[in-house]
C-alpha positions in Angstrom: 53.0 80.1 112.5 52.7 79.8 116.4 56.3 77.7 117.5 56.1 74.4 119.0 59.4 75.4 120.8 59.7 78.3 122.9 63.1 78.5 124.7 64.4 81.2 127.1 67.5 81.5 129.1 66.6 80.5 132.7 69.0 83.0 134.1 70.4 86.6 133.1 73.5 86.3 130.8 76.3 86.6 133.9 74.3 83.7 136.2 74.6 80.1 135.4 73.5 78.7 132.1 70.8 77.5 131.6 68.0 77.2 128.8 64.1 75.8 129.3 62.3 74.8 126.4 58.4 75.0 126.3 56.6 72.5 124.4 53.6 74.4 123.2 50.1 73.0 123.4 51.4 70.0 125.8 52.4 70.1 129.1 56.3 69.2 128.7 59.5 71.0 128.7 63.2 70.1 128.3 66.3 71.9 130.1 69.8 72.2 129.0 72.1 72.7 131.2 71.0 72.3 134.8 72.2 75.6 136.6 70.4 77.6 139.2 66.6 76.6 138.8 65.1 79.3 141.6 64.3 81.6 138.2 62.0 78.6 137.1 58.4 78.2 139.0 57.7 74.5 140.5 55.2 74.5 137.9 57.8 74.9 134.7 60.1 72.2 136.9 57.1 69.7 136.8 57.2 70.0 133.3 60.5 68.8 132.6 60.8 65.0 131.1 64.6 65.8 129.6 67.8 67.2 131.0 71.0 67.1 128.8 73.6 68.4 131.1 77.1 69.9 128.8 79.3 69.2 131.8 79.2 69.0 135.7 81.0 72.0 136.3 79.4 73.6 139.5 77.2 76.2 137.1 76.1 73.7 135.0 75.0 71.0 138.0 74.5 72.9 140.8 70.3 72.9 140.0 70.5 69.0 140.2 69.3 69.3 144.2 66.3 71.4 143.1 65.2 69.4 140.3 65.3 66.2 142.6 63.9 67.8 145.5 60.8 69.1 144.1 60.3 66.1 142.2 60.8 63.6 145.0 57.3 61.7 145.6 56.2 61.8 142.3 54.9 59.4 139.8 57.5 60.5 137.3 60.5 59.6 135.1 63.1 62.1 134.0 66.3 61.4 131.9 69.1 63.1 132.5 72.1 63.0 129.9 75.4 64.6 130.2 79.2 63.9 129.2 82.0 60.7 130.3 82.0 60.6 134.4 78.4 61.8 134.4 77.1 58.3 135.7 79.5 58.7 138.6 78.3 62.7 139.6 74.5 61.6 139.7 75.3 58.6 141.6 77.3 60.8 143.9 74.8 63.3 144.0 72.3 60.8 145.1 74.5 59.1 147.5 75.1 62.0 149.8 71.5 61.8 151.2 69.3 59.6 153.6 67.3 57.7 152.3 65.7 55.6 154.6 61.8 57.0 154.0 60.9 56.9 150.7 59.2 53.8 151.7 55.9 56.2 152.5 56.0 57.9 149.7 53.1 56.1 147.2 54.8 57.4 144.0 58.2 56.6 143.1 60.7 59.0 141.2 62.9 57.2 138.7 65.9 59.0 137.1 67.3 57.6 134.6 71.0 58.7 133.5 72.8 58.3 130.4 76.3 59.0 129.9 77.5 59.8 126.7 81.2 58.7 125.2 82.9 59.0 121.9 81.6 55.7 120.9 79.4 54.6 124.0 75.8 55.3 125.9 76.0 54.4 129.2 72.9 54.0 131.1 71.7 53.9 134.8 68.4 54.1 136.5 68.2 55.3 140.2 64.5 54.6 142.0 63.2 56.7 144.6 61.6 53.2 145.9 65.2 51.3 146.2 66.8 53.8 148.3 68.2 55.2 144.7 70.4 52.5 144.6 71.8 52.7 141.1 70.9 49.4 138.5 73.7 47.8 136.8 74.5 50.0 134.0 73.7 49.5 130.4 76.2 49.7 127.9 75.2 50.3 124.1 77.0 51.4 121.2 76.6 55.9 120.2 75.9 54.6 117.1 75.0 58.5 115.8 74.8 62.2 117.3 70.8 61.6 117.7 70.0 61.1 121.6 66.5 61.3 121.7 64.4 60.2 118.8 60.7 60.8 118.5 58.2 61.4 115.6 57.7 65.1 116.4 61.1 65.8 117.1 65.1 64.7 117.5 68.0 65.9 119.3 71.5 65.8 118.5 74.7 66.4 120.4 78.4 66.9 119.3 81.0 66.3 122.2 83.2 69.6 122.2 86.8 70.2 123.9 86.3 72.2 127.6 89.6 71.0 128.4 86.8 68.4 129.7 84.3 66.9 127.2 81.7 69.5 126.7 78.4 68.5 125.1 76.6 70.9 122.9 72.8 70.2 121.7 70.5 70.6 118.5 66.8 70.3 119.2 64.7 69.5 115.8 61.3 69.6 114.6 60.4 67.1 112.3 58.1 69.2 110.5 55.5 71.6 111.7 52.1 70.9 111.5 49.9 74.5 111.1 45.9 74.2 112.1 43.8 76.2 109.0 42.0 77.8 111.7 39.2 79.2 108.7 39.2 75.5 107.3 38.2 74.3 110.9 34.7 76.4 111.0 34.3 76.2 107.4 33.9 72.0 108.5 32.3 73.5 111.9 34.3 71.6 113.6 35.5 72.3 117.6 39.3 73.1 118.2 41.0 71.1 121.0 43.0 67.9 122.1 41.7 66.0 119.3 44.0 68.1 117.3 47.5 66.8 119.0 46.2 63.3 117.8 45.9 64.0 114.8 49.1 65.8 114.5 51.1 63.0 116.2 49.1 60.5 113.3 51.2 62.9 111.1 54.6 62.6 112.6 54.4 58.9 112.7 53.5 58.9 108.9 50.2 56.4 110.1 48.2 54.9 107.4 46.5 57.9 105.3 43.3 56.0 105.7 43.4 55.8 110.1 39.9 57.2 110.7 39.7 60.1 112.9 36.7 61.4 114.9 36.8 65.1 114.8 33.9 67.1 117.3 31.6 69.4 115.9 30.2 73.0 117.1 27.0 72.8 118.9 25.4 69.6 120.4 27.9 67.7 123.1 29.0 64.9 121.5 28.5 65.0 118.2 31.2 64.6 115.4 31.9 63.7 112.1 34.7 61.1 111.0 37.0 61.8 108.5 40.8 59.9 107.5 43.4 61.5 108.5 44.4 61.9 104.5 40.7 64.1 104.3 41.9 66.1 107.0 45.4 66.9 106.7 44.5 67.8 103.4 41.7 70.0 104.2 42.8 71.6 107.6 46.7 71.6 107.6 49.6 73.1 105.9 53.5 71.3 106.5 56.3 73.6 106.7 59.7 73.2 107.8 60.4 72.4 111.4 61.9 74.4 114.0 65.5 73.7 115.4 67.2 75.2 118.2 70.9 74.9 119.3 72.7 75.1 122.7 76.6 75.7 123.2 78.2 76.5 126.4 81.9 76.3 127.5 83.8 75.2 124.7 87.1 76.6 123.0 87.6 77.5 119.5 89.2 75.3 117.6 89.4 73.9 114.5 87.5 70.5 115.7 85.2 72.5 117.7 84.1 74.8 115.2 83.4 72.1 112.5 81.4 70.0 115.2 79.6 73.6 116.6 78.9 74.6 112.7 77.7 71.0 111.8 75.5 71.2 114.7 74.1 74.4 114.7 73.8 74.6 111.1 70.4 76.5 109.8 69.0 76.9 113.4 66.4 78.8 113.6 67.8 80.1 116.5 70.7 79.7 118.4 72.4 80.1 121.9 75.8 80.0 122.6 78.2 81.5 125.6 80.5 84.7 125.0 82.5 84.3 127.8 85.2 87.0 127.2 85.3 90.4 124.7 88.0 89.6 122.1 90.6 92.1 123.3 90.6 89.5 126.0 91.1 86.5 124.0 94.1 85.0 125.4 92.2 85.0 128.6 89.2 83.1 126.7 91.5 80.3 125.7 93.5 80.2 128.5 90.2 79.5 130.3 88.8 77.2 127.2 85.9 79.4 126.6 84.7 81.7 123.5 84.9 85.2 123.4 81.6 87.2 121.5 82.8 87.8 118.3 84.1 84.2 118.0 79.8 83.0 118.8 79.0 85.6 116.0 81.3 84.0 113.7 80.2 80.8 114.7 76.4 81.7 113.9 77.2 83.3 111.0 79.2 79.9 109.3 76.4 78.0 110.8 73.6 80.5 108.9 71.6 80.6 111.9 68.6 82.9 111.8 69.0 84.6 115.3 71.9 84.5 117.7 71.5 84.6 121.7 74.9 85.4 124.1 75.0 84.2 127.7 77.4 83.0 130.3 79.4 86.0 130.4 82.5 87.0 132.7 81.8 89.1 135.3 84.5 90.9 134.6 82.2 92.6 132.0 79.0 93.6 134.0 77.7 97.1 133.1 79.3 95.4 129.7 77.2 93.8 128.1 76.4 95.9 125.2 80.2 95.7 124.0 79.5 92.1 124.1 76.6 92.2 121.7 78.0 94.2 119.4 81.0 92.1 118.9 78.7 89.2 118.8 76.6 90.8 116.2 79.0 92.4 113.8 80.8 88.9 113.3 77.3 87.6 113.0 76.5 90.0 110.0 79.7 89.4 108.5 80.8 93.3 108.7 
């Protein structure tokens, strides 16, 4: 099964967090965390629609500039979502620049920013075209954990105690749709876009009997119509969708772990900071962070499948093995 996620860390495990998230087969991406972005190629920045942002902490915010920067004169949209005060740091971010000639650029940038509260979504838009001049904000109820909500996939946040409110994220697959490559020349038919339709048609559960044209082998042009009941059936095989989950900067508590645990439960994979070794715990929670073998245990409750450290001390460079093993014996349960 070929994922239709594929994360990496955008910097080494002692540089600012970060994670990039590939959407295979389409040209879109999602970041959490918005650290240093110079790892990431203007190409893979281009690609991002999504930003949920944990916290403005300088390591976490500092790749704001870069994102904006390369994406200023473009026809595009990105959201941006991050923790109470956010709506204030992107406006502030924004307002420390001239703006005076975006009038000749003929495509206008629109970030949109949405602050999340224990019981609120607060949300902004600032156009390249308007001087970035922030709208009047919008304020609607956080009625659940689910910020985005789309057919293929969700993604879910629990707010976590930094000292400051930390958010932590849970992308989800629906389902995931597998292509019977065999089935597809036993029908002689031609691989390609036509295929992303037909998988959206499944995510939005459409009517089993929405027509599809699907292109044959050969002669330019030529296809054969089938429902999309015919070919899901005969070209297609549903298994369970991928999830990923992010947690940086939080530290463990009772309330956190619940929240990290309910979050992260089942991931296929997930990523999560191991700040300090736990020799050095009082330093962790003096400094409201995790230490490695408090993210193994965490994965372990949460029966993840894999487990990924990052944002570690420096303190602990030429280290890092220690820190994996810590992380990974609490993660096996020995």
């Amino acid at each position: 099964m070929r994922p239709s996620f594929l994360p990496r860390l955008v910097n080494g495990p002692f540089e600012d967090p970060g994670l990039f998230i590939s959407m295979a087969q389409s040209r879109r991406a999602i970041l959490f965390d918005l650290g240093d972005l110079s790892a990431l190629s203007p190409g893979d920045i281009l690609k991002i629609s999504h930003v949920f942002v944990s916290h403005t902490h300088m390591d976490h915010f500092i790749g704001f500039d870069q994102l904006l920067r390369l994406l200023l004169g473009r026809d595009k949209t990105v959201v941006l979502f991050g923790p109470k005060g956010f709506l204030g740091n992107v406006a502030g971010k924004l307002g420390a620049y001239t703006w005076n000639l975006v009038h000749n650029y003929n495509e206008g940038l629109i970030i949109t920013a949405v602050e999340i509260q224990e019981e609120l979504r607060l949300t902004q838009r600032f156009a390249c075209r308007h001087g970035f001049k922030p709208s009047v904000v919008e304020v609607t109820e956080q009625a659940s954990s689910t910020l985005l909500d789309e057919p293929g996939l969700q993604i879910k946040v629990a707010q976590l105690d930094h000292q400051i409110p930390s958010l932590a994220f849970a992308i989800q697959e629906r389902f995931h749709v597998n292509i019977l490559k065999p089935a597809l020349e036993e029908l002689d038919l031609k691989a390609g876009p036509w295929l992303n339709r037909f998988k959206e048609l499944l995510f939005r559960q459409a009517d089993p009997a929405t027509e599809i044209k699907a292109p044959l082998n050969g002669v330019s042009g030529s296809h054969r119509t089938f429902t999309l009941k015919q070919l899901s059936d005969r070209i297609s095989r549903i298994t369970a969708g991928q999830k990923v989950a992010y947690v940086a900067d939080a530290v463990y508590n009772r309330t956190n772990v619940d929240k990290i645990v309910s979050l992260a439960k089942s991931a296929d994979r997930l990523y999560i900071e191991a700040a300090f070794s736990e020799a050095e715990r009082h330093m962790a929670e003096s400094k409201w962070h995790l230490t490695a073998q408090q993210a193994g245990l965490l994965a372990h409750k949460a029966n993840v499948g894999e487990v990924t450290i990052f944002h570690h001390s420096p303190r602990y460079r030429g280290r890092e093995a220690q820190l994996k093993r810590e992380t990974e014996k609490a993660f096996r349960g020995l």
